[in-house]
Structures are given as structure tokens and as C-alpha cells.
BAMAR-373559 format. One record per residue (C-alpha): residue in one letter; residue number from 1; x, y, z. Coordinates in pm, 1 decimal. Last residue first. Layout:
<node><rest>a</rest><nr>NUM</nr><east>X</east><north>Y</north><up>Z</up></node>
...
//
This chain:
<node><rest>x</rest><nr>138</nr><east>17514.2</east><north>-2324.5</north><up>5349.4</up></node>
<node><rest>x</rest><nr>137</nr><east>17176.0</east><north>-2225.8</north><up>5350.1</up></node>
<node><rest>x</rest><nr>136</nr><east>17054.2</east><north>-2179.5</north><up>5650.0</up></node>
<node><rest>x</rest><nr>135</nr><east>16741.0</east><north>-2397.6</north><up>5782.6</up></node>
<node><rest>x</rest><nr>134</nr><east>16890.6</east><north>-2480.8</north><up>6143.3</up></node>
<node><rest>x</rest><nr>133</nr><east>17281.1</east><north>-2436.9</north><up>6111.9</up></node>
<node><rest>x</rest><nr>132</nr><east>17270.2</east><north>-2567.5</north><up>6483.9</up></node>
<node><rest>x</rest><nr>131</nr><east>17572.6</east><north>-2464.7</north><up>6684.3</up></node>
<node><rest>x</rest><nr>130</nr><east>17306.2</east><north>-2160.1</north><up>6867.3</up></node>
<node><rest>x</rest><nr>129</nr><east>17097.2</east><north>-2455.8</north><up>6953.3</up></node>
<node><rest>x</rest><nr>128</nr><east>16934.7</east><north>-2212.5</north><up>7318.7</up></node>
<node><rest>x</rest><nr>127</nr><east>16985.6</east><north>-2406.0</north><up>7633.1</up></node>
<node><rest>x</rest><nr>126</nr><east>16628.1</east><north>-2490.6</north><up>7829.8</up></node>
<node><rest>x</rest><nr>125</nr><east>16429.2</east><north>-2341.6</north><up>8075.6</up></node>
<node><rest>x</rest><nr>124</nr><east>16034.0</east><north>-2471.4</north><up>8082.5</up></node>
<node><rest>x</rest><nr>123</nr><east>15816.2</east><north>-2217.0</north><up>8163.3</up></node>
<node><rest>x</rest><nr>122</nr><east>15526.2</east><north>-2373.7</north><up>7949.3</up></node>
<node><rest>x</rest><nr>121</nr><east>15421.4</east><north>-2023.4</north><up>7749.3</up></node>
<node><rest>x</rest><nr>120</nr><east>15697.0</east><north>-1757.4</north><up>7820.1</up></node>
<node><rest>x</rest><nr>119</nr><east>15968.1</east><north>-2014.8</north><up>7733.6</up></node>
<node><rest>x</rest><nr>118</nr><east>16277.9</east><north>-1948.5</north><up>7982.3</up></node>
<node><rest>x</rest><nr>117</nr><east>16584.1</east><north>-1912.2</north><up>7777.6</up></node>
<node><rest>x</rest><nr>116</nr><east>16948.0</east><north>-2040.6</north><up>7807.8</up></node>
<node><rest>x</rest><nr>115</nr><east>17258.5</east><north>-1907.6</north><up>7606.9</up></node>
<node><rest>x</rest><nr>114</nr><east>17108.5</east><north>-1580.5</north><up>7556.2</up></node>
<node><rest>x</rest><nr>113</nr><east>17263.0</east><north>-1421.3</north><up>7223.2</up></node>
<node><rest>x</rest><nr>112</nr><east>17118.3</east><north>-1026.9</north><up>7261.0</up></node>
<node><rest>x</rest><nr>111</nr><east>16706.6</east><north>-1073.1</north><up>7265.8</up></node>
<node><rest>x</rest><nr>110</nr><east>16577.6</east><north>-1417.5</north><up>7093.0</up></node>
<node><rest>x</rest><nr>109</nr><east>16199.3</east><north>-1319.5</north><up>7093.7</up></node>
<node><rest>x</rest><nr>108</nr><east>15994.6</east><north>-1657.5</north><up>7165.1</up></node>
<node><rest>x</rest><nr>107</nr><east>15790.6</east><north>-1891.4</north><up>6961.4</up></node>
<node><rest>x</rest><nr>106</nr><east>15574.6</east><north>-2176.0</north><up>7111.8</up></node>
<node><rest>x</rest><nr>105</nr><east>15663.5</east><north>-2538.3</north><up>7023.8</up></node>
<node><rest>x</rest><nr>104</nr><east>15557.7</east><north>-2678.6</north><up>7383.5</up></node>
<node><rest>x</rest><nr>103</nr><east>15904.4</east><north>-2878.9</north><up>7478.1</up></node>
<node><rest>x</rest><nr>102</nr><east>16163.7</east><north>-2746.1</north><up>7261.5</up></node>
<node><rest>x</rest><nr>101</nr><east>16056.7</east><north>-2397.4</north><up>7237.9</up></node>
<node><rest>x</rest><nr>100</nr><east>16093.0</east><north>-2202.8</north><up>6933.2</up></node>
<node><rest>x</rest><nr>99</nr><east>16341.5</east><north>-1905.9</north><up>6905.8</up></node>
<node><rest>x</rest><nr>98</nr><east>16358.9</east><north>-1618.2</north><up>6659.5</up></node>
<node><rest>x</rest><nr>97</nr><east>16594.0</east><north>-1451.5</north><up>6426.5</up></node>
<node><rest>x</rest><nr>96</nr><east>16600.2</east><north>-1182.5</north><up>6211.2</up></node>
<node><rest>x</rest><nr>95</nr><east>16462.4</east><north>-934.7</north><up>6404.0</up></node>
<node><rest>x</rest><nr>94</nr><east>16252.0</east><north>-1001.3</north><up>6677.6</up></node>
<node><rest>x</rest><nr>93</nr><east>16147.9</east><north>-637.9</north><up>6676.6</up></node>
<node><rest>x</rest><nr>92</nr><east>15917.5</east><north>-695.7</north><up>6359.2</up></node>
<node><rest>x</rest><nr>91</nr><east>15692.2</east><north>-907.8</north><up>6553.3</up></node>
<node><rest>x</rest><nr>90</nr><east>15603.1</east><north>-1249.6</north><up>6411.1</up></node>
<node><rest>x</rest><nr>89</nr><east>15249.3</east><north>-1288.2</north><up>6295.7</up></node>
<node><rest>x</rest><nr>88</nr><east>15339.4</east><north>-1147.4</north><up>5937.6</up></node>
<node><rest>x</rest><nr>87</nr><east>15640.8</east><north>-1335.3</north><up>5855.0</up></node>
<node><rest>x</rest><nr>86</nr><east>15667.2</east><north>-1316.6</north><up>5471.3</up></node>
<node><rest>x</rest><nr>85</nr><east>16016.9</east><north>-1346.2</north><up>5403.2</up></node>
<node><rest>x</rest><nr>84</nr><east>16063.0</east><north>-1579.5</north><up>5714.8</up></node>
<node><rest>x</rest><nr>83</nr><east>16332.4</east><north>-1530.9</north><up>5999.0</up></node>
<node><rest>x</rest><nr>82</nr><east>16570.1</east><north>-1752.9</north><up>6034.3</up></node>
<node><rest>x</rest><nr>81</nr><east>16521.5</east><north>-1988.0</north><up>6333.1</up></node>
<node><rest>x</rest><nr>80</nr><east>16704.5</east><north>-2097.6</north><up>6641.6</up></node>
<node><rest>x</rest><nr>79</nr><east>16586.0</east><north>-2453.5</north><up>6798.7</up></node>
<node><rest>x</rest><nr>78</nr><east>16544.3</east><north>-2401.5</north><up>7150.8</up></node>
<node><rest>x</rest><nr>77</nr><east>16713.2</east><north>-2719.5</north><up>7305.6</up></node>
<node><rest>x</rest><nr>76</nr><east>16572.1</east><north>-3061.5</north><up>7471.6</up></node>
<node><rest>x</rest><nr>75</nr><east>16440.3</east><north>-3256.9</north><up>7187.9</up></node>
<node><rest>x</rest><nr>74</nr><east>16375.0</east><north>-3571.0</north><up>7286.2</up></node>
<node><rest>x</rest><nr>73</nr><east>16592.6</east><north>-3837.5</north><up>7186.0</up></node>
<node><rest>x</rest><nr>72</nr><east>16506.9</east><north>-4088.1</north><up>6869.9</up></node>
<node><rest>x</rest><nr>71</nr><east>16573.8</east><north>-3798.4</north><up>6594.1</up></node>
<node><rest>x</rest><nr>70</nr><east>16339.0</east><north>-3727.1</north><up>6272.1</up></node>
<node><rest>x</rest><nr>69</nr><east>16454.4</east><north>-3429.8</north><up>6040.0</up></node>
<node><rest>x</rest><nr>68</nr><east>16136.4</east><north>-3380.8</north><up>5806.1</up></node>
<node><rest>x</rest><nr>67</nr><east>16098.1</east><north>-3294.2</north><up>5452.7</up></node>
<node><rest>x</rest><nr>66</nr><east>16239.1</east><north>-3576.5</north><up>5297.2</up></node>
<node><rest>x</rest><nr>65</nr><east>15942.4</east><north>-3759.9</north><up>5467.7</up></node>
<node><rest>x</rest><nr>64</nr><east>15649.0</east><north>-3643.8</north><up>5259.6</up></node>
<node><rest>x</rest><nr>63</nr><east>15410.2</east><north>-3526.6</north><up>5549.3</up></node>
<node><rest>x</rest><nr>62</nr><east>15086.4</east><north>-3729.8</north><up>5687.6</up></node>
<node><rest>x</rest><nr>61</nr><east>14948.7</east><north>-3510.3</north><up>5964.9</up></node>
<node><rest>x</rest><nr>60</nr><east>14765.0</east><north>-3709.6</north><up>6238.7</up></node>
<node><rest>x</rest><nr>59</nr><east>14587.3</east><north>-3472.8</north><up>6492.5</up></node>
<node><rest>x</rest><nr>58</nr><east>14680.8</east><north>-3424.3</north><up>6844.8</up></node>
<node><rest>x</rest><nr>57</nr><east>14763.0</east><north>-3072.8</north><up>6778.7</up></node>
<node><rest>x</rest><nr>56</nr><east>15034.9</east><north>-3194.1</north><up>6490.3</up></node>
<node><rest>x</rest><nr>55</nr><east>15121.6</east><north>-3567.2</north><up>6587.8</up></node>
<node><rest>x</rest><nr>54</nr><east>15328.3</east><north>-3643.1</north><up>6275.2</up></node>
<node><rest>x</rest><nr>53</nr><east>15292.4</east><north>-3949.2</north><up>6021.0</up></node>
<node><rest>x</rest><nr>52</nr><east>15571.2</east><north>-4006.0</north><up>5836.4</up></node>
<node><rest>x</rest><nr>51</nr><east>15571.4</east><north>-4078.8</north><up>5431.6</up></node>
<node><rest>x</rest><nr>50</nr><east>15850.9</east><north>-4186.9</north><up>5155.4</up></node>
<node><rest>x</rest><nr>49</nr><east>15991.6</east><north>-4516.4</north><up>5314.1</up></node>
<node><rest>x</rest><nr>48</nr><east>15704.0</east><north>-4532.2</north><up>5561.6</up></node>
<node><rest>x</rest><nr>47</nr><east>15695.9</east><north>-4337.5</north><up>5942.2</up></node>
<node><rest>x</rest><nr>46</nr><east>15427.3</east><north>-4354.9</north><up>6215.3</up></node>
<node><rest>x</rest><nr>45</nr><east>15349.7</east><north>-4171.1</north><up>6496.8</up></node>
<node><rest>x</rest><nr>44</nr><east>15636.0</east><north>-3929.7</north><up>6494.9</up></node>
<node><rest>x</rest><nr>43</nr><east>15616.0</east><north>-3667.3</north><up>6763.1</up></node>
<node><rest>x</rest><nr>42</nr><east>15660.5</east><north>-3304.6</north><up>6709.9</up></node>
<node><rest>x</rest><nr>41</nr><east>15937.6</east><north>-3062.4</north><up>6695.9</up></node>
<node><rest>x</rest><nr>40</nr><east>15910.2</east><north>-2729.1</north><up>6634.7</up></node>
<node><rest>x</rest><nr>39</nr><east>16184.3</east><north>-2487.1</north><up>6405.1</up></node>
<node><rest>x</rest><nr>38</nr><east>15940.9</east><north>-2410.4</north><up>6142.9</up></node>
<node><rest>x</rest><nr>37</nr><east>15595.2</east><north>-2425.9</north><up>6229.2</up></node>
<node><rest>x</rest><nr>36</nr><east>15428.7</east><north>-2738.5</north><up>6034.8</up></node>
<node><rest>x</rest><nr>35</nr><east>15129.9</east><north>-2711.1</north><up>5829.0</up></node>
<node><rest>x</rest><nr>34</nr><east>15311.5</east><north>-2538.7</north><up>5548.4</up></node>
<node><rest>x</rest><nr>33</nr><east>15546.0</east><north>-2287.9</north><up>5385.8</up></node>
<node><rest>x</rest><nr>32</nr><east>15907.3</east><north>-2424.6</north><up>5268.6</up></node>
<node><rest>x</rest><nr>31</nr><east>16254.1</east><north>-2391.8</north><up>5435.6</up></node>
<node><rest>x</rest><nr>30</nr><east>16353.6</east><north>-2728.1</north><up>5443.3</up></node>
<node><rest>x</rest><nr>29</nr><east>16426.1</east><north>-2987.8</north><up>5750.6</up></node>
<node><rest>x</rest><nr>28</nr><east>16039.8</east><north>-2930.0</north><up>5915.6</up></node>
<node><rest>x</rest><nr>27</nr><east>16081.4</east><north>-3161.6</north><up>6276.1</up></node>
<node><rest>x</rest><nr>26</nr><east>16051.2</east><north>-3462.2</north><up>6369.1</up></node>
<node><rest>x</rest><nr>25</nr><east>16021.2</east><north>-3660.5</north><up>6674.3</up></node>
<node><rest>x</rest><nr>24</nr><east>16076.1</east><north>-4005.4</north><up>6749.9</up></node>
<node><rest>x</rest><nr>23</nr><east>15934.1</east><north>-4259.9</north><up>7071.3</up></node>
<node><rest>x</rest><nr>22</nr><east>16071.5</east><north>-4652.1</north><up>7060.5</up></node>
<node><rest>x</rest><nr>21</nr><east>15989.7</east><north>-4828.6</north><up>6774.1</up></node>
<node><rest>x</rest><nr>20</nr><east>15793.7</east><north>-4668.7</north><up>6508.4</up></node>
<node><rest>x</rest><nr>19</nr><east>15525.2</east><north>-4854.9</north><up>6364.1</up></node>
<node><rest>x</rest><nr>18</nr><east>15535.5</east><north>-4934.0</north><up>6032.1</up></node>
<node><rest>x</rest><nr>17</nr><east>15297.1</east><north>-4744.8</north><up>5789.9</up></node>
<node><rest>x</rest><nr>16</nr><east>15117.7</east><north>-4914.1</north><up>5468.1</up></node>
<node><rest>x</rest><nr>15</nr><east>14877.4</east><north>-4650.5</north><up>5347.7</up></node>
<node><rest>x</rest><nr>14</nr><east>14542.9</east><north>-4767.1</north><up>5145.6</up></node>
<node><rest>x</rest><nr>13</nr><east>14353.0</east><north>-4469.3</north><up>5319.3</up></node>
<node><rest>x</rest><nr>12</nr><east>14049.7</east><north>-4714.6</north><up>5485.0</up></node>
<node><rest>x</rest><nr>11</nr><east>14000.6</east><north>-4528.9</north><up>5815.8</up></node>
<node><rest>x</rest><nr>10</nr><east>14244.1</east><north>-4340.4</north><up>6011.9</up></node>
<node><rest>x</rest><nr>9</nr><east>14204.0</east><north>-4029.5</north><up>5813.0</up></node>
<node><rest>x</rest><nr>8</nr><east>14547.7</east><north>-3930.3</north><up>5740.1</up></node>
<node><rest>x</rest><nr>7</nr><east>14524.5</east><north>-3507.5</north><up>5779.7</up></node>
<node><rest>x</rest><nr>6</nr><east>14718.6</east><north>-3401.1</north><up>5440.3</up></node>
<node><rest>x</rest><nr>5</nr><east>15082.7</east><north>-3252.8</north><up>5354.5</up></node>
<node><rest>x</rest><nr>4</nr><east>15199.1</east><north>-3123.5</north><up>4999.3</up></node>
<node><rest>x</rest><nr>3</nr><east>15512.0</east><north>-2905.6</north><up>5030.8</up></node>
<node><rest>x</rest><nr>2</nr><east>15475.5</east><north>-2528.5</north><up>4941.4</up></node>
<node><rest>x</rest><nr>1</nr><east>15778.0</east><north>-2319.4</north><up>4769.0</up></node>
//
């Protein structure tokens, strides 16, 4: 299953957006292929009843908003991820779970069941969400 997301060019577009008070993030809430990584957060610029806007690599993202969890505190916890059917970047060795990094979205091997992990990329240390049901089915 895809999902239907486009760049919002900033000009023109017909696309009524409030502005979003206070800073938000979002992140992917369904287990479908597309622009976003699962598991990383990134910051709302704009949400409408059925759209948000997300900051993906500093460029506007418009995504169907079902799709995305949005909280008002940053994220501050590794979110734990299932494994993809077709995961070809990730290294088989991971298993069937992997880690993504609250603060710079990067991906990280989640070896035994640490409860805090360093991120390889930013070196930030933060607890791991192992109480978060993150994309299983229930």
C-alpha cells in the first residue's frame, strides 16, 4: 500500500492551511511506503482538516493527515520499528527490529533490548519507546 504525498509549492496551490500554534511534529501512523521514513518525526508546518504540511529535508511535504501521528512535545525517545517486507537498505543483522533517532531521524541497529542508545549520527543519548506499539498490528 502507497499513500499519495506531494512537495506544496508555495506559490498559488489553492490550499487553505492554518498555522500551527506552538511547534508539532508528526510522524508516519500506518505502515505504508512513502516519502516519510517510518518511525521519524518531523516538524509540522502547517496542518488543515484533511492535509499537514511536514518539514521533510527542509522541504514542504503535503501528506493526507490520517496518516500522521502529530504531538505538541518534542519527541525525545527512539521510536522502535518493525522491520519492512522489502527492506533493502537495512542490514539483515538488525533483525526484525530497528531504532530511529528522535532528534536527527537516522536509523540504528537495536542489539539485545538497550534501554538507552547513543545515535551513531548526532550523538544524542536518549531512552529507547520499547511501551510504544509503534506500527504493530494489534
Amino acid at each position: 500500500m502507497g499513500c499519495a504525498m506531494r512537495h506544496f509549492a508555495t506559490s498559488g496551490g489553492g490550499f487553505i492551511f492554518g498555522p500551527v500554534s506552538g511547534m508539532k511534529w508528526g510522524r508516519l501512523s500506518v505502515n505504508v511506503t512513502c516519502a516519510l521514513r517510518r518511525g521519524a518525526w518531523y516538524r509540522v508546518a502547517r496542518l488543515a482538516s484533511l492535509q499537514a504540511i511536514l518539514d521533510v529535508n527542509r522541504k514542504p511535504l503535503i501528506v493526507p493527515q490520517y496518516l500522521v501521528q502529530v504531538v505538541s512535545q518534542p519527541p525525545n525517545r527512539w521510536s522502535v520499528v518493525p522491520r519492512p517486507k522489502r527492506a533493502g537498505q537495512l542490514p539483515a543483522e538488525w533483525g526484525p527490529l530497528y531504532g530511529v533517532c528522535p532528534s536527527c531521524r537516522e536509523r540504528n541497529a537495536l542489539r539485545g533490548r538497550p534501554r538507552r542508545l547513543e545515535c551513531s549520527r548526532c550523538r544524542g543519548e536518549f531512552e529507547v519507546a520499547w511501551d510504544e506499539r509503534y506500527l504493530l498490528e494489534a
